[in-house]
N, C-alpha and C positions, 0 to 999 in steps of 0.2 A: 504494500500500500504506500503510494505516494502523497506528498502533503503540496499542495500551492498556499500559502501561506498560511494561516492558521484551520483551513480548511482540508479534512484528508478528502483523497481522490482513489473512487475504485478503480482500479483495472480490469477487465472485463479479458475472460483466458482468449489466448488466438482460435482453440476451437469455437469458440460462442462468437464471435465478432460476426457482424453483417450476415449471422442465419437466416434473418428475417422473422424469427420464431420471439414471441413474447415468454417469458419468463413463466408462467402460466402452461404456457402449449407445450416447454420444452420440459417440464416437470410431469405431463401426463405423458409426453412420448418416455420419459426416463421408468414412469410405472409401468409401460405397455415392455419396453424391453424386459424390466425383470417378469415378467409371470409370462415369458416366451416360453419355459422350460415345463413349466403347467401345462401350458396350451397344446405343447409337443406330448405331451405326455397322454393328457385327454383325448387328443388322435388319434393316436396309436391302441386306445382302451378301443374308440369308438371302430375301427378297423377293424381290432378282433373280434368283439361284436357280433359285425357285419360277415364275418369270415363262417363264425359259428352257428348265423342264422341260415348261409347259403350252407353250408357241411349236411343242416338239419333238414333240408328242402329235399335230399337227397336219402333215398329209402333201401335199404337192405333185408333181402329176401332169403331163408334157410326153410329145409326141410321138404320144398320140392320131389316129390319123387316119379323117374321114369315112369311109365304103361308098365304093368306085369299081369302076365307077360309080354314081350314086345309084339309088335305085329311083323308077320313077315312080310318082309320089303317086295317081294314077287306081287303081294295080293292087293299094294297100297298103291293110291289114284292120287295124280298130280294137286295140287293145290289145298286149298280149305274150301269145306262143304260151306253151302249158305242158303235156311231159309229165310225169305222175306215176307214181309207183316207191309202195306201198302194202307198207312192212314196216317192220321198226323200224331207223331209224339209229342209227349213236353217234357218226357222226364224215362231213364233208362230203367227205373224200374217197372215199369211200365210193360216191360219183355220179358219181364218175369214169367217163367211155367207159361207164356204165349202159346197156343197150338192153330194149327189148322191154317199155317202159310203155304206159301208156294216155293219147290226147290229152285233154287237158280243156277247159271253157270258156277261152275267150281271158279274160286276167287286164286289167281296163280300167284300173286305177291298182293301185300298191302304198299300199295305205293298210289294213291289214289288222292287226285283234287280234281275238282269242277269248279266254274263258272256255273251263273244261275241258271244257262240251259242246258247243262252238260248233264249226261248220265250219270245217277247216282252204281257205282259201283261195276255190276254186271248187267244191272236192271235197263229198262228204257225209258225209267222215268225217270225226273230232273230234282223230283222232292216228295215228301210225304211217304218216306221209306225206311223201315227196322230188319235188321237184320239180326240171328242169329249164324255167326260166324263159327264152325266145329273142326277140327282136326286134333292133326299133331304137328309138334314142332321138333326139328332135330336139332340137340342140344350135343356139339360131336366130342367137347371134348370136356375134360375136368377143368375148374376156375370159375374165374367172375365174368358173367356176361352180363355188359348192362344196356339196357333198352329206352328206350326214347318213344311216346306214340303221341303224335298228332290227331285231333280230330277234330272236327265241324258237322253235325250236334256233338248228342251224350254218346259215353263208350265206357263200356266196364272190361275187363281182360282179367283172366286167368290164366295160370301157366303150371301145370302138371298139381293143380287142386289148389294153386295158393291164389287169392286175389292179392293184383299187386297195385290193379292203377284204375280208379274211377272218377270219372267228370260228367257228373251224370242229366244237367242242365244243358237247355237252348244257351251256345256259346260259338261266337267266332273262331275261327283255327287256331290251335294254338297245341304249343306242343308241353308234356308231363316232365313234369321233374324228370332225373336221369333214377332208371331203377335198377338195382344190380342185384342180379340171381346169383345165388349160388350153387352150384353145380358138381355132386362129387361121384356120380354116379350119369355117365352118358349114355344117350340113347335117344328114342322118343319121347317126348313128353305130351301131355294133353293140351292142347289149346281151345280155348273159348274163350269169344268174344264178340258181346253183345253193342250194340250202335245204330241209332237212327238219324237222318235228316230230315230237319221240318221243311226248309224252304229255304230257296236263294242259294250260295253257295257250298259245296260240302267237300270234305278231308278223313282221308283215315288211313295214316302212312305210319310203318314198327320198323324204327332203327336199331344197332345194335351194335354193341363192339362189344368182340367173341374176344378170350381170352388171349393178349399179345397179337390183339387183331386190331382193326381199325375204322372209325367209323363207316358204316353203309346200310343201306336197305335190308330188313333181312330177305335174301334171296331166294326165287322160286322150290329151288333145290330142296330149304328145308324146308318146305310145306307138305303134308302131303293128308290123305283120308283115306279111310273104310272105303 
């Protein structure tokens, strides 16, 4: 501190000169820097979180078990059996114990979308269609396979007696959590899977990445029926 005559004079440090910052603004920026390590901290809580709620969105499946006994492969027909129910649904239980449809073409992959005139599935109509979808699936080797299903309406799935994934409301396409089977015994398994379209456009596509495999469709190959 310097004096010009009986008057002391502050000196202001060469960092603060011409900040432009009043005295006020540069004591809330000085609070703002120390509670950085908080805020870094708080992040990082909220991250993990967020990490644990996507972990939880994701479903694990045990206790599946094979067809016993297997069906011999000489006597099984390409694709998945499907009959359909031609009225308007609003809800997947709705297909419950249903009888008295009409069979349709065998269904050779799910790999299926429409536009709102496009064919629902195998059928020739464009909406107001439930299907029960029946086979098997071949599950070829030991590990985690995990599945992916799209649909536009509702759709329930089953896979060797376990339910794994239901959306069972009028909804836009959209695809299920990732679901992972486990697998310690290969073979055929059962598949069922029930889904209808009310109207406008419809979806009904099963991904999958087979164990040290990589995403894709599941393919015709492992479809098959009685």
């Amino acid at each position: 501190m310097a004096s010009v005559g009986s008057h002391p004079v502050h000196k202001t440090p060469l960092s603060r000169q011409n900040d432009g910052f009043s005295p006020k603004r540069r004591s809330a920026m000085k609070l703002f820097d120390s509670t950085r390590p908080l805020r870094r901290f708080a992040a990082t809580l909220l991250a993990g979180a967020f990490c644990l709620v996507s972990f939880a969105g994701a479903a694990k499946f045990t206790g599946g078990r094979p067809v016993d006994p297997q069906p011999d492969a000489g006597t099984l027909k390409a694709g998945l059996a499907v009959t359909y129910f031609f009225r308007y649904f609003d809800h997947i239980d709705e297909l419950d114990g249903l009888s008295g449809g009409e069979a349709g073409e065998p269904i050779e992959q799910l790999d299926h979308v429409a536009f709102e005139d496009g064919k629902v599935l195998t059928t020739d109509r464009p909406m107001g269609v439930g299907a029960h979808i029946r086979g098997f699936i071949h599950l070829e080797s030991v590990g985690e396979y995990t599945f992916k299903l799209q649909s536009n309406d509702g759709v329930k799935l089953s896979v060797g007696g376990i339910q794994m994934h239901a959306d069972p409301e009028i909804h836009a396409a959209r695809w299920s959590p990732d679901m992972t089977y486990e697998v310690s015994s290969p073979g055929w398994y059962d598949f069922t899977l029930d889904y209808y379209q009310r109207k406008g456009t419809s979806a009904l596509r099963l991904k999958w990445v087979r164990p040290d495999g990589e995403e894709e469709i599941v393919p015709p190959v492992s479809f098959a029926h009685p």
